[in-house]
N, C-alpha and C positions, 0 to 999 in steps of 0.2 A: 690275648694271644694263646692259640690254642700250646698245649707243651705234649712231648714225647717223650717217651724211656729213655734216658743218657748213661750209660754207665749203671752207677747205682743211684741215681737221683734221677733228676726229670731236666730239661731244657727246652726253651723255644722250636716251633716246627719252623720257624725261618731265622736264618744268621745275617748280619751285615758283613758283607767281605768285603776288605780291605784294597783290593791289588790295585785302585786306580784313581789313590787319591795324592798319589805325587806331587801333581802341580795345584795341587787344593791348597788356599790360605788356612790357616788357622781359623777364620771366623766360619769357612767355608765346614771345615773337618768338624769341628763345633757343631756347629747344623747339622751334618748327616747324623752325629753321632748322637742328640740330640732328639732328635726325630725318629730316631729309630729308637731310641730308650721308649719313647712316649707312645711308641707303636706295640709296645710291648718285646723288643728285641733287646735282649742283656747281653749277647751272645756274639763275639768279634771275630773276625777268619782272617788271618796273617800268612804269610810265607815270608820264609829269607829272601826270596829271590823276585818279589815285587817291588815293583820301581824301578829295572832295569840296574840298578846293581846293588848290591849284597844290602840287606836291611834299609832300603830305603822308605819304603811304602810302612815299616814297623816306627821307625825313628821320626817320620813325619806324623802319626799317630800320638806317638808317647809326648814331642815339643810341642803338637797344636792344643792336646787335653791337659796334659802334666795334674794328672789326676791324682788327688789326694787318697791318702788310704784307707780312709773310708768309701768312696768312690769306688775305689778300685774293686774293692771287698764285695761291690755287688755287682760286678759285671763277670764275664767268663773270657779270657783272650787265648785264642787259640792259634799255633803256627803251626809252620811246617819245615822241614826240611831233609837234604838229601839231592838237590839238584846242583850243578855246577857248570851253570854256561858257559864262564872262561874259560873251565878246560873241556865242554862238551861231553861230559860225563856224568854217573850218578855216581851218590858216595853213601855208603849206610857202616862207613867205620866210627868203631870206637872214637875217635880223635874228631872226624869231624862231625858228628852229631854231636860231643860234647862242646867244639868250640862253636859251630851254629848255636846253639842253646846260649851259650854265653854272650854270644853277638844280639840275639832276640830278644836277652832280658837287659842288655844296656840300652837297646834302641828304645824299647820300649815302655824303658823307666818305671821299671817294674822286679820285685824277686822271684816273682815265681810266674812260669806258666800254668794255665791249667790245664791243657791237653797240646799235645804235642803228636803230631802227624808225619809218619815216613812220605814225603812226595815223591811218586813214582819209584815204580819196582827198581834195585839196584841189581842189575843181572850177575854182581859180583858178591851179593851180601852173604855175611857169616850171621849165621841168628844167633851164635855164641857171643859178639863181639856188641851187637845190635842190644842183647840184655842186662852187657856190662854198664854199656850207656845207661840203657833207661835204670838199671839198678842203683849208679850211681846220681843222675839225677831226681830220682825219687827221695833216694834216702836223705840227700840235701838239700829237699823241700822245695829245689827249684823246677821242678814239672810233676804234677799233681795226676794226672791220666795223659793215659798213649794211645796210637792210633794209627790208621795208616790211611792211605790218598792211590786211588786207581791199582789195589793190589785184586788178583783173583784170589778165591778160594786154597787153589794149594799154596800160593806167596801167604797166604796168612799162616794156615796149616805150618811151611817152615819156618814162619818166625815164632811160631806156637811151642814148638820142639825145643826151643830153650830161654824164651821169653816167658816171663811166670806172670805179668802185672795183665791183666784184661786191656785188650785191643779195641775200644770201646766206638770207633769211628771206622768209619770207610767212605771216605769221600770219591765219588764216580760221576762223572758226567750223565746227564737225566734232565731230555727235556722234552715234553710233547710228542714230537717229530723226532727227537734222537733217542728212543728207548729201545736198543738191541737188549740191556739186560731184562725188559719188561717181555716187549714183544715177540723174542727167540722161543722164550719156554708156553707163549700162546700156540707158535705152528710146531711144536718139536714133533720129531719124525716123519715131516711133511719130506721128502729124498727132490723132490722137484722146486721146493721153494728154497728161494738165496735167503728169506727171514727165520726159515729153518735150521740154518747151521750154527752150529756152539762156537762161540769163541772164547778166550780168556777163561778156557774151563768151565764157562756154562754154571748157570744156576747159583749167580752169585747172592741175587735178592733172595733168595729161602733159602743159601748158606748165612746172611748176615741174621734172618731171621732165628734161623734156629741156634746159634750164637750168641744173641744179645749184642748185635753190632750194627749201630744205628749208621744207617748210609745217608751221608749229607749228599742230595743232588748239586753240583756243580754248573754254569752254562744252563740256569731252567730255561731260558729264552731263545737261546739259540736252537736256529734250526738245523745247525749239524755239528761240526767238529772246527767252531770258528768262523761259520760262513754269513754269520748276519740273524738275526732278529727273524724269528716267524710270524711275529703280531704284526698286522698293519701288511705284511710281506704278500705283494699281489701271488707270488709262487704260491702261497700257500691260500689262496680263495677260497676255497671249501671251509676247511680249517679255520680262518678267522669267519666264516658267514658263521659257524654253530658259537664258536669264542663269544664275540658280539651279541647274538642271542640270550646267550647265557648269561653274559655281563649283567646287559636290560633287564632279566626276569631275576638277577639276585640284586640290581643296583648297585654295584660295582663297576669297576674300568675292567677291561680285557686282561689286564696282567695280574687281578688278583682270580681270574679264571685257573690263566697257567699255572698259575702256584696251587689254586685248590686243586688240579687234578695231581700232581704231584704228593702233596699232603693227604690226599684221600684214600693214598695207597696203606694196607692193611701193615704194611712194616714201619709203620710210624716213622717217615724219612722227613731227613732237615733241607728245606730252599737254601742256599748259599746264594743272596743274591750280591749281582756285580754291580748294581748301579751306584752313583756318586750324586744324585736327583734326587732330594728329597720326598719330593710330592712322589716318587715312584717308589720309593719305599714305603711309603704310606697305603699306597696301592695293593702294592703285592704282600704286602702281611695283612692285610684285609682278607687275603684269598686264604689265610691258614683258617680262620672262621667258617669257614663256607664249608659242608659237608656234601659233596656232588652225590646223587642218586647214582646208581648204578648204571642202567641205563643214559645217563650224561655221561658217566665217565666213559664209557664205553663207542658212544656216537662219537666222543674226541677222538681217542683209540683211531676208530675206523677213518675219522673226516682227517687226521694225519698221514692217513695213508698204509697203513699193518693193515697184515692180514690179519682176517676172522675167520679159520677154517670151515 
C-alpha cells in the first residue's frame, strides 16, 4: 500500500470508513476490518454521528473487534465530531467536543484517539474555546493529532489564530465527476464558465498543500453530492468506456481506477472509502498502487465532463 505524508509520520493513501456498519454482525465487522488490514489499510474513519444516533457506528466497532492492546497499538482510529442532528445544529464548544471525545473513546473501547476531526464548519465557533478542547485533550493523552472535515482555507486560518497543535487533516468530498476543488483552479478566470467560479474561498488543494495538510477525499465514488455511484452508471458512458479501458490494460476492476486517479494527485491525498464489501476494498486499495500517466489522468479529467481550456 502505497503511504503519504500524515502529520509528522506517514499513513495509508486509502482509509476504511466506518459510517455503515451499523447492522454488520461481528463476524461481518471482523471481515471488513480484516480485509482491509491485509490490504494494507491500518487506518479507521469514525464520526459521532454514524449509525443515526450519537456513537453508534464507533461502539459497534469497539464490541465487534474488542481489540487487544497490542492490536490496537498498530492501527490509527480516527473520528470526528461537531454535528448535532437533534438539535439541527453544529457545535465546536469547549463542552461539547470534550464530552463527544469522551463518548468516542467509551464506544470505542479505547484511551486514546489518534486524530480527531472538526466535522463541518460551526458558523458559531470561538477558536479560543476550540484550543481549550484540543489542549486539554492532548495533554491527557486522549487525542494524539487534530484536524478538520469540509473547512475552507480561511475556517482553517481562524482556528490557526489560537489553536497551536498542526491541523494535520482536511477531509473534503473528491470524486471523479465531483472535483470543483480540482477542476475550478483548471478554468480560473474563464468570466463565461459556471466551472470557473471560486467557492468555499478557492484554492483549497495548494492551500492544504502548502500547509502540510493531507486532504482525505470523502464519497470517491460518487458521482455528485449523494446521488449515486458513477461506475457501472449508464449517465456517465464516456466516463466508464476510458475507466474500463484502464482497468483491462493495468488488470485491475474499475474502482481501483477511481481511487488511482485520486491518489495520483501530486498532494498525496487519502481515499476514505465507504464501502462494507470486502472484495471492494480489496479493489480499491489496489488502485493506490497504480501510478496513472498523465495523459490517463487527464483523458478521465475530460471524459467526466471539466473543462480543459
Amino acid at each position: 500500500m502505497k503511504t503519504v505524508p500524515f502529520g509528522s509520520t506517514t499513513a495509508p493513501a486509502v482509509i476504511a470508513g466506518m459510517m455503515r456498519i451499523t447492522d454488520k454482525t461481528d463476524a461481518q465487522i471482523r471481515e471488513l476490518y480484516d480485509t482491509a488490514r491485509a490490504a494494507g489499510i491500518d487506518f479507521f474513519d469514525h464520526a459521532d454521528i454514524y449509525g443515526g444516533s450519537m456513537h453508534a457506528c464507533e461502539a459497534r466497532f469497539g464490541d465487534a473487534l474488542q481489540l487487544s492492546a497490542a492490536e490496537r497499538a498498530e492501527i490509527v482510529l480516527q473520528t470526528k465530531c461537531g454535528i448535532v442532528p437533534a438539535q439541527g445544529m453544529f457545535d465546536f464548544s469547549y463542552e461539547h467536543i470534550v464530552t463527544q471525545v469522551e463518548g468516542s473513546l467509551r464506544a470505542l473501547r479505547t484511551d486514546f484517539i489518534d486524530v480527531l476531526l472538526l466535522h463541518r464548519p460551526d458558523a458559531l465557533v470561538e477558536p479560543d474555546e476550540v484550543a481549550r478542547a484540543f489542549d486539554e485533550l492532548e495533554a491527557a493523552g486522549k487525542v494524539r493529532a487534530f484536524g478538520v472535515s469540509n473547512h475552507t482555507p480561511r475556517q482553517i486560518d481562524l482556528l490557526r489564530t489560537a489553536v497551536r497543535q498542526p491541523l494535520v487533516a482536511n477531509q473534503l468530498q473528491l470524486s471523479i465527476t465531483h472535483a470543483p476543488i480540482i477542476a475550478q483552479p483548471v478554468a480560473a478566470n474563464m468570466a463565461a464558465e459556471e466551472q470557473s467560479v471560486g467557492r468555499d474561498g478557492g484554492g483549497i488543494v495548494d492551500y492544504c498543500r502548502i500547509n502540510g495538510i493531507t486532504i482525505q477525499a470523502w464519497s470517491p465514488f460518487q458521482g455528485g453530492f449523494f446521488t449515486g455511484v458513477f461506475l457501472g452508471n449508464p449517465e456517465y458512458a464516456e466516463l466508464n468506456a476510458v475507466i474500463d479501458r484502464l482497468a483491462a490494460s493495468y488488470g485491475v476492476t474499475p474502482i481501483a481506477i477511481a481511487t488511482a486517479w485520486i491518489t495520483r494527485h501530486p498532494a498525496n491525498m487519502q481515499v476514505v472509502l465507504g464501502t462494507t464489501t470486502p472484495e471492494r476494498v480489496r479493489d480499491a486499495a489496489a488502485g493506490a498502487d497504480i501510478t496513472l500517466t498523465r495523459p490517463e489522468w487527464y483523458e478521465l479529467f475530460r471524459a467526466a465532463g471539466h473543462l480543459l481550456p
